[in-house]
DRENDO-1510 file (C-alpha; in Angstrom, 1 decimal, always signed):
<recs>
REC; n; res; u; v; w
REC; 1; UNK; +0.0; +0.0; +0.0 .
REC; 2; UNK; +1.2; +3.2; -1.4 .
REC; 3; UNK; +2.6; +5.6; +1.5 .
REC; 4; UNK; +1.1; +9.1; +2.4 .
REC; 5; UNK; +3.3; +12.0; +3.0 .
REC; 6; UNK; +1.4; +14.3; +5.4 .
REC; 7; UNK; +1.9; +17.5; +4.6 .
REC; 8; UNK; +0.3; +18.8; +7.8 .
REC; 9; UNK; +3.0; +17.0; +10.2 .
REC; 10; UNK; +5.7; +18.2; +7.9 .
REC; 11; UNK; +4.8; +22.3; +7.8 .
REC; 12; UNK; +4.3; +21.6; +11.4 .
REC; 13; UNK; +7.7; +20.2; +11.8 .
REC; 14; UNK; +9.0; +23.4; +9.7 .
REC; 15; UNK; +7.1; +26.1; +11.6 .
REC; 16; UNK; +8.5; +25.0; +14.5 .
REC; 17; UNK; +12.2; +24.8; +13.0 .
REC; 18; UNK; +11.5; +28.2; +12.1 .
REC; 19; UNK; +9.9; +29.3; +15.8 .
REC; 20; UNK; +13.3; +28.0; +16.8 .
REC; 21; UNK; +15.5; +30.4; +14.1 .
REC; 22; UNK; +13.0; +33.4; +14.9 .
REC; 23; UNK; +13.8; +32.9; +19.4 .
REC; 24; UNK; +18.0; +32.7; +18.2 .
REC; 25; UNK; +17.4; +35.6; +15.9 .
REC; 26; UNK; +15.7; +37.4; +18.8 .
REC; 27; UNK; +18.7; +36.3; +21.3 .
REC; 28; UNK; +20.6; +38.6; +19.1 .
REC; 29; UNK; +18.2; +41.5; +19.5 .
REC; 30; UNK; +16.8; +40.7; +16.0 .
REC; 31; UNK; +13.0; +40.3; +15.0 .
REC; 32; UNK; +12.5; +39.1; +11.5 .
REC; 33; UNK; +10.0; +41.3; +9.7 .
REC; 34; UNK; +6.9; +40.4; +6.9 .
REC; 35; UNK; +5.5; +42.8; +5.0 .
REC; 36; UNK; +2.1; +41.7; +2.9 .
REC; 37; UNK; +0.8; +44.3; +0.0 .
REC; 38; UNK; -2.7; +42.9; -0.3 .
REC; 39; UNK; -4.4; +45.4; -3.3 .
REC; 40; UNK; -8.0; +45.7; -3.2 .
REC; 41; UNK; -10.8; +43.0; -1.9 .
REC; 42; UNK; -10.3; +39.1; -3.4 .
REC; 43; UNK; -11.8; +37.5; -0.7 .
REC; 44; UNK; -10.1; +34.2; -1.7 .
REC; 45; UNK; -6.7; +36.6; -1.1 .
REC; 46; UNK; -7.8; +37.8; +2.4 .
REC; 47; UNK; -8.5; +35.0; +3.5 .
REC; 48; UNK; -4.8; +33.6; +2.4 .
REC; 49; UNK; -2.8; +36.4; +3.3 .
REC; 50; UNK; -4.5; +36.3; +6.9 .
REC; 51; UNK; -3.4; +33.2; +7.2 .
REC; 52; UNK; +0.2; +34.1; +6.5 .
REC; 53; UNK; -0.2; +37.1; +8.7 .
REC; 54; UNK; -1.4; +34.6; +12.2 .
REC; 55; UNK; +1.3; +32.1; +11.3 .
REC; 56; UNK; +3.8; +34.9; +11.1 .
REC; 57; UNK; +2.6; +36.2; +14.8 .
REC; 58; UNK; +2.0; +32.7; +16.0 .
REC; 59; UNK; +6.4; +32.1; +15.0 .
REC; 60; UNK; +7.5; +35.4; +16.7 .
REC; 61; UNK; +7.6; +37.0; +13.6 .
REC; 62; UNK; +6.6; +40.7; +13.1 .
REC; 63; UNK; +3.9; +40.8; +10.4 .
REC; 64; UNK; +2.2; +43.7; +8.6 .
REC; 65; UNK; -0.4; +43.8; +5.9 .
REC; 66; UNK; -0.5; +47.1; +3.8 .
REC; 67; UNK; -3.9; +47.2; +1.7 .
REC; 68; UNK; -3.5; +49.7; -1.0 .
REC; 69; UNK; -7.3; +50.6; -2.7 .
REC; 70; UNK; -8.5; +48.3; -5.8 .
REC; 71; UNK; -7.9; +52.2; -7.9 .
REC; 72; UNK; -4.2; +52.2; -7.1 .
REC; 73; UNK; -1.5; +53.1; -10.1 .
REC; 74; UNK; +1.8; +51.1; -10.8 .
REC; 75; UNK; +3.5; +54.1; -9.9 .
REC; 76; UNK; +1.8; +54.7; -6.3 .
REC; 77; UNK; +2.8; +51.3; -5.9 .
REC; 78; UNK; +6.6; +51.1; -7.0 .
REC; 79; UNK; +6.8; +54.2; -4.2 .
REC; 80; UNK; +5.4; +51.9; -1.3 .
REC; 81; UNK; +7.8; +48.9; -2.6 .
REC; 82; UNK; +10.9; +51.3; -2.6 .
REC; 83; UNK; +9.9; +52.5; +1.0 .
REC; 84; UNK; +9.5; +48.9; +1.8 .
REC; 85; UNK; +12.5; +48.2; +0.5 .
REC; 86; UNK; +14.6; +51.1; +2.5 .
REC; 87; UNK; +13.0; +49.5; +6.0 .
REC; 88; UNK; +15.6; +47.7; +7.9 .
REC; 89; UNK; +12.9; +46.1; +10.4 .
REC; 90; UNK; +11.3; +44.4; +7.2 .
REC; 91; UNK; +13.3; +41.6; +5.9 .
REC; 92; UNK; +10.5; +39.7; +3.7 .
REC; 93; UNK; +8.0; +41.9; +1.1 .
REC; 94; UNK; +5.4; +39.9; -0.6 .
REC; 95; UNK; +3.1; +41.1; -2.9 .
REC; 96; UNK; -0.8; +39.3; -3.4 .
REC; 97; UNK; -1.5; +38.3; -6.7 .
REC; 98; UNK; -4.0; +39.2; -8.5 .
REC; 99; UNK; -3.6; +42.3; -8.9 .
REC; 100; UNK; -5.8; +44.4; -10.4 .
REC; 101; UNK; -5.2; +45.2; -14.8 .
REC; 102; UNK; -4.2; +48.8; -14.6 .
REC; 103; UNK; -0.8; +47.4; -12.2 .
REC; 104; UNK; +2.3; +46.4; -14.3 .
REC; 105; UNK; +2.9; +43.0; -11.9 .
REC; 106; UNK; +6.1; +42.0; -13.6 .
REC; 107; UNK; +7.7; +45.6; -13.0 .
REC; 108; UNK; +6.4; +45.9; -9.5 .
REC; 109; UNK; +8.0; +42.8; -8.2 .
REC; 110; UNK; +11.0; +43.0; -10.3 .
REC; 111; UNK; +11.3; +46.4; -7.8 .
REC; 112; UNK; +11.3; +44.5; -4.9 .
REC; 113; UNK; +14.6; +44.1; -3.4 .
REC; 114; UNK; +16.0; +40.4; -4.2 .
REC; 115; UNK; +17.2; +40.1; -0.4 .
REC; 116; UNK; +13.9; +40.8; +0.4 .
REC; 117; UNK; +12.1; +38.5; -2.4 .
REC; 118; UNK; +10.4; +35.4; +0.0 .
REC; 119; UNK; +8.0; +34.6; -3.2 .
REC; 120; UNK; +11.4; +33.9; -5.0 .
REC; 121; UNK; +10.3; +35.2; -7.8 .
REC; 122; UNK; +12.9; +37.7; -8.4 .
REC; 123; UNK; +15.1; +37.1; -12.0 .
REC; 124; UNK; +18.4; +38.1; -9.5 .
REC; 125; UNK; +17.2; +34.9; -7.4 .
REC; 126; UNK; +16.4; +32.6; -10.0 .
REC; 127; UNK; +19.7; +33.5; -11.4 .
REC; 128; UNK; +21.2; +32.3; -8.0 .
REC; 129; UNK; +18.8; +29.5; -8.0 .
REC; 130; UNK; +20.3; +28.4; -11.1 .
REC; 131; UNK; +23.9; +29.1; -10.2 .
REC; 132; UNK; +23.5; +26.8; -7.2 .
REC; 133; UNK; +24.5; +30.2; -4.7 .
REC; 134; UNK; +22.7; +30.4; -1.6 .
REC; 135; UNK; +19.0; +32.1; -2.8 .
REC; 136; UNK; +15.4; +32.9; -1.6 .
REC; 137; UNK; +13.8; +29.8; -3.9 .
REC; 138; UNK; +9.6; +29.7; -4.6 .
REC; 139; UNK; +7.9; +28.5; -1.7 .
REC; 140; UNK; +6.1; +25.8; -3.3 .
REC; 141; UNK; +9.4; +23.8; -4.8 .
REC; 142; UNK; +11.1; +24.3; -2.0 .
REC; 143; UNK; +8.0; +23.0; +0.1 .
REC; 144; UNK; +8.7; +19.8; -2.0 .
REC; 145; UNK; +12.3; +19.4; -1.2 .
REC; 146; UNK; +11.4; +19.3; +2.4 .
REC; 147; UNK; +8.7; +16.7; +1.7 .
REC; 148; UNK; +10.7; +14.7; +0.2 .
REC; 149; UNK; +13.8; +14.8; +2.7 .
REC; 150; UNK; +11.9; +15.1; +6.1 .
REC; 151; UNK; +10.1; +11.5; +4.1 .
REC; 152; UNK; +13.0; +9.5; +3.8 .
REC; 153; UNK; +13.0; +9.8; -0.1 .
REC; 154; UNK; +16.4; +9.8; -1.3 .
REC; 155; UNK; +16.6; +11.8; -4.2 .
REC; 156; UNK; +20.3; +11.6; -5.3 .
REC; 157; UNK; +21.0; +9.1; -7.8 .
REC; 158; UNK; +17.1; +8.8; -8.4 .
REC; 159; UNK; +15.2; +9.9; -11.7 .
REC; 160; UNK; +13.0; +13.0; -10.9 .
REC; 161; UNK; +10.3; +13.9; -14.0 .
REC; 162; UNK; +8.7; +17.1; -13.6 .
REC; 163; UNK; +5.5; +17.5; -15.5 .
REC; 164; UNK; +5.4; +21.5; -15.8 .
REC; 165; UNK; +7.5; +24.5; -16.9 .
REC; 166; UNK; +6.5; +27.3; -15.1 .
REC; 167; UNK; +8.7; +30.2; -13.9 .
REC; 168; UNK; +6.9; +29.5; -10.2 .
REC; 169; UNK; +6.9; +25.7; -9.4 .
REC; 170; UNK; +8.5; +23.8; -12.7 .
REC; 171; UNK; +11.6; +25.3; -13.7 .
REC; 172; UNK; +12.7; +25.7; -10.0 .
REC; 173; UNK; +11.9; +22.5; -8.4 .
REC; 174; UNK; +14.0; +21.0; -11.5 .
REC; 175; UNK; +16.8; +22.9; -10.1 .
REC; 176; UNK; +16.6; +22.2; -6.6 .
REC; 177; UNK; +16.1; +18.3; -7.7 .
REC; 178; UNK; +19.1; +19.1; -10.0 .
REC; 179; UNK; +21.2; +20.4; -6.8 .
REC; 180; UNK; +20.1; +17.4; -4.7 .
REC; 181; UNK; +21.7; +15.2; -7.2 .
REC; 182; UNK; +19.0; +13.7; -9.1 .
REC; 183; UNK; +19.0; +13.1; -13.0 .
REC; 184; UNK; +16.3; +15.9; -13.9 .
REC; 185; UNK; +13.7; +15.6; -16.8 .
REC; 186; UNK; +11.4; +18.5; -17.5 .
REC; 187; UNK; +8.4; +17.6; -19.5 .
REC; 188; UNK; +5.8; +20.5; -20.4 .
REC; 189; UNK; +2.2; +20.3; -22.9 .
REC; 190; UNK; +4.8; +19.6; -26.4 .
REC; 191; UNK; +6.8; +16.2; -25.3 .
REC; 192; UNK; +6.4; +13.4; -27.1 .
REC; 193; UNK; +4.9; +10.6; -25.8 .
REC; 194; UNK; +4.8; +12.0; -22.2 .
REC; 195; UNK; +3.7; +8.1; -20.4 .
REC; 196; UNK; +7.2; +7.3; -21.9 .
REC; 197; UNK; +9.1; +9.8; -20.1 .
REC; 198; UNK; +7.0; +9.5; -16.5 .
REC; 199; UNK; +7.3; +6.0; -16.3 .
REC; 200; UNK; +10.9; +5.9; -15.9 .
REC; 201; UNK; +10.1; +8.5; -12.8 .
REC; 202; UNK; +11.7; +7.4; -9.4 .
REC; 203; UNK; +10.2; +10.7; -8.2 .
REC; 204; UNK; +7.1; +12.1; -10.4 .
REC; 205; UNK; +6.6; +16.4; -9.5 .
REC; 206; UNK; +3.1; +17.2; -11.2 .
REC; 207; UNK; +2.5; +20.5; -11.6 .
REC; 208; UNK; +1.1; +21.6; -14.9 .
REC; 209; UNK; -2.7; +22.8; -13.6 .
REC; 210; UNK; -5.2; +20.3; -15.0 .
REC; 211; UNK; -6.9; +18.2; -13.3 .
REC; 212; UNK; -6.3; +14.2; -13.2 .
REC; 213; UNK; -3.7; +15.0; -16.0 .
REC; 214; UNK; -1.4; +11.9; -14.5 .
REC; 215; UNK; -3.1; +8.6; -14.7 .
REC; 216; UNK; -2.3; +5.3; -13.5 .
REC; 217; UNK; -0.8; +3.9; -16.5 .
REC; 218; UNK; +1.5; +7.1; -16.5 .
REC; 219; UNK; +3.2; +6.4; -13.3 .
REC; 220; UNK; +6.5; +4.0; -12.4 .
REC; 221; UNK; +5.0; +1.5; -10.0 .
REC; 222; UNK; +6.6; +2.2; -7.0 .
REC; 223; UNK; +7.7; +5.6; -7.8 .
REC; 224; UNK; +7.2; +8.5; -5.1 .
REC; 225; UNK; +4.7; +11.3; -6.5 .
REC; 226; UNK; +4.1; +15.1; -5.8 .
REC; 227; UNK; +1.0; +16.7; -6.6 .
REC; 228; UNK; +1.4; +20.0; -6.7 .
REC; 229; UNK; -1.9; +21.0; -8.4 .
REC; 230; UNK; -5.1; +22.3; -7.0 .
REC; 231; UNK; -7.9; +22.0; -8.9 .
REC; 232; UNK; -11.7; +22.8; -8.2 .
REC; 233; UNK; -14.2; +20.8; -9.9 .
REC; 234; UNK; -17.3; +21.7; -10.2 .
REC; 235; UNK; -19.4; +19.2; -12.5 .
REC; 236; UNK; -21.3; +15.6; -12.0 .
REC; 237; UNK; -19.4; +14.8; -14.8 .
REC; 238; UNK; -16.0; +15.6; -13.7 .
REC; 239; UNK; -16.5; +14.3; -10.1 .
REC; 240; UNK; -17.8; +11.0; -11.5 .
REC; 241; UNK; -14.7; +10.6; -13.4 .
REC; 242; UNK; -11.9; +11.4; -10.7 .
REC; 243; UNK; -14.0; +10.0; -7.6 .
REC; 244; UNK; -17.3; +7.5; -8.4 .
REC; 245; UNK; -17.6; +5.6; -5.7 .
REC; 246; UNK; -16.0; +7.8; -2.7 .
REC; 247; UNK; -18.4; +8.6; -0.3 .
REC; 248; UNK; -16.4; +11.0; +1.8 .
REC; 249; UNK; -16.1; +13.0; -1.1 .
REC; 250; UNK; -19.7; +12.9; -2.8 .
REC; 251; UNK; -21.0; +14.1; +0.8 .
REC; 252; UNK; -18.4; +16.9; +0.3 .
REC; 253; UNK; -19.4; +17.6; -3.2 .
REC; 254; UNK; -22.9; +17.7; -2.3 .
REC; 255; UNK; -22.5; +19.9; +0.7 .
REC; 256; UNK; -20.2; +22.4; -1.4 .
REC; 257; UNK; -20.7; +22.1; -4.7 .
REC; 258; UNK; -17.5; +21.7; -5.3 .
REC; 259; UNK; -14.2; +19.4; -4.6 .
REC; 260; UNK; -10.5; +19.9; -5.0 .
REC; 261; UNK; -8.5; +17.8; -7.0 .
REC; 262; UNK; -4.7; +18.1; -8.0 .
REC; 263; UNK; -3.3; +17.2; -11.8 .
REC; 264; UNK; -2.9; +13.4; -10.7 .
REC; 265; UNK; -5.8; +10.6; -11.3 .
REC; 266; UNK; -6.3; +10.2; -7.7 .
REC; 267; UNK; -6.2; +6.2; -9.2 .
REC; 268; UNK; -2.6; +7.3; -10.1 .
REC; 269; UNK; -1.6; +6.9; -6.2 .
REC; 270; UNK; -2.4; +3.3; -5.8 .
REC; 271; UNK; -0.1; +2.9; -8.1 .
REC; 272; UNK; +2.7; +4.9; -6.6 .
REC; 273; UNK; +5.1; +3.6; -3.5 .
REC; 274; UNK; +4.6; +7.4; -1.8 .
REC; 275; UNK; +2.2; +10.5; -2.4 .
REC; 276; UNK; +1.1; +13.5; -1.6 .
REC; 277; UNK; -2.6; +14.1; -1.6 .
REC; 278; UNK; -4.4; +17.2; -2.2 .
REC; 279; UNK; -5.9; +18.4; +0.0 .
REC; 280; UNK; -3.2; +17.4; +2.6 .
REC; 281; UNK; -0.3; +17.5; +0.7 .
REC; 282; UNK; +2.2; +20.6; -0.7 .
REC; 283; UNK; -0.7; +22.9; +0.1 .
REC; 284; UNK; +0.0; +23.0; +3.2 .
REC; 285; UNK; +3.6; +23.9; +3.0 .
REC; 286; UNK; +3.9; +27.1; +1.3 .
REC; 287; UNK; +3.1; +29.7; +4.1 .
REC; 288; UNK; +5.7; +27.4; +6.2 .
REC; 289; UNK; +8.0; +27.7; +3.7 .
REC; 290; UNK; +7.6; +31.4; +3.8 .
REC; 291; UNK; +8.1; +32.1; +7.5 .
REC; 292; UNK; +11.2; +29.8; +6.9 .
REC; 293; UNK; +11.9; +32.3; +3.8 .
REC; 294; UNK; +11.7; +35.3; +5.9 .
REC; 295; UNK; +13.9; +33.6; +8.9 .
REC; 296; UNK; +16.4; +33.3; +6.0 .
REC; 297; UNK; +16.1; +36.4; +4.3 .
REC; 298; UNK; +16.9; +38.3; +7.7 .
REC; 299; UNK; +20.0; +36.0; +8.3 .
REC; 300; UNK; +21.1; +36.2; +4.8 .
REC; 301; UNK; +20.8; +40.2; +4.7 .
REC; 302; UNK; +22.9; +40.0; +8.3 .
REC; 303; UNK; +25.8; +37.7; +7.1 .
REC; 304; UNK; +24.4; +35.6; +9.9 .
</recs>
């Protein structure tokens, strides 16, 4: 039977690493700082970025969110992101997405200071990223690093597939799979017979946002996956053809309408030796791996 990897236990197990960096930080009269620019009202965004403020003051961190109105220009915001910027109490600065159309979003966070980029997103980090210096990295493939290493997966020697070229979770978790020693194989929406490639996965990384997109005959018996999608489906149809039959999740559908599933066949996993489910899985690691971002940002911008 295929093994789950909790990703509760783990971001519990990195929030309180970080609770740990935050009280030796403070020992040397040094509070790591978190800024959030939240712009406008999404309440899907509120309700995320609250989260990141309480697990920021639940660490010891000092948290902030700035909430500029839905009407505000590129310009108004490049001034708040240079203030930002010039703070020496604020070590991380993370700006909400979506933003709304009239905001230029690749030339407000290519303003943010790279020391203080704990998105990652920065081109200076992804250069560093790539370089194999020491780096802020996205949040989400550094989440699955620490899955895989606080699991017992050994990546080194292993063949790691990663289904997904993005700028935000693809390209980067290739690197850090790359650093860690595995033989690296990035597949994306124009590779040629794409079953061929996965199946010779050791570790599978799924991340190219459509739902059930890995199915059983897909996956390397035996091989660990990560899910890394989130999808929300909202058809009969669609729910019938990921989860017919599962009555935890039909009473969930009926109550909400709606269930999450991530871009693996959730028949995929009986398949696999280890997994990460969704919900439950990588999820749940990215605000962790931001407090542990921001712990890191204030010790890199101290030479500590």
């Amino acid at each position: 039977m295929a093994k789950v990897l909790d990703g509760a236990s783990i971001a519990a197990a990195i929030k309180a690493d970080v609770a740990e960096g935050v009280k030796r930080l403070g020992e040397r009269g040094v509070r790591p700082g978190l800024v959030v620019v939240q712009v406008g009202h999404v309440p899907a965004s509120e309700i995320y970025v609250r989260n990141k403020v309480q697990a920021s003051e639940e660490l010891g961190l000092y948290s902030a969110r700035i909430t500029p109105p839905e009407t505000v220009t590129t310009e108004e915001l490049m001034d708040l992101i240079a203030a930002l910027n010039a703070r020496e109490d604020v070590d991380g600065i993370l700006v909400q997405l979506p933003l709304p159309k009239q905001v230029d979003a690749k030339v407000l966070l290519d303003a943010i200071d790279p020391a203080k980029d704990v998105d990652g997103f920065h081109p200076v980090n992804a250069g560093l990223l790539q370089a194999g210096r020491p780096a802020l990295a996205p949040c989400t493939p550094a989440g699955v690093i620490e899955i895989l290493k606080r699991s017992g997966i050994p990546i080194a020697g292993a063949n790691a597939v990663v289904v997904g070229r993005s700028d935000i979770v693809g390209k980067p978790a290739a690197m850090l799979l790359l650093h860690e020693n595995a033989t690296v194989t990035i597949c994306h929406s124009k590779t040629r017979d794409l079953g061929a490639v996965t199946r010779e996965a050791d570790i599978l990384v799924a991340a190219i946002g459509r739902p059930g997109f890995i199915t059983p005959e897909m996956v390397k018996p035996g091989a660990t996956v990560i899910d890394v999608g989130i999808n929300r489906i909202t058809s009969r149809e669609e729910f019938d053809r990921f989860f017919k039959g599962n009555e935890k999740r039909e009473a969930a559908f009926e109550k909400r309408g709606a269930v999450i599933v991530g871009d693996v066949h959730p028949a995929a996993f009986e398949v696999s030796g280890a997994y990460t489910p969704v919900p439950g899985g990588v999820g749940l690691l990215t605000i962790a791996m931001l407090m542990s971002n921001t712990v890191r940002a204030a010790k890199m911008r101290r030479g500590l």
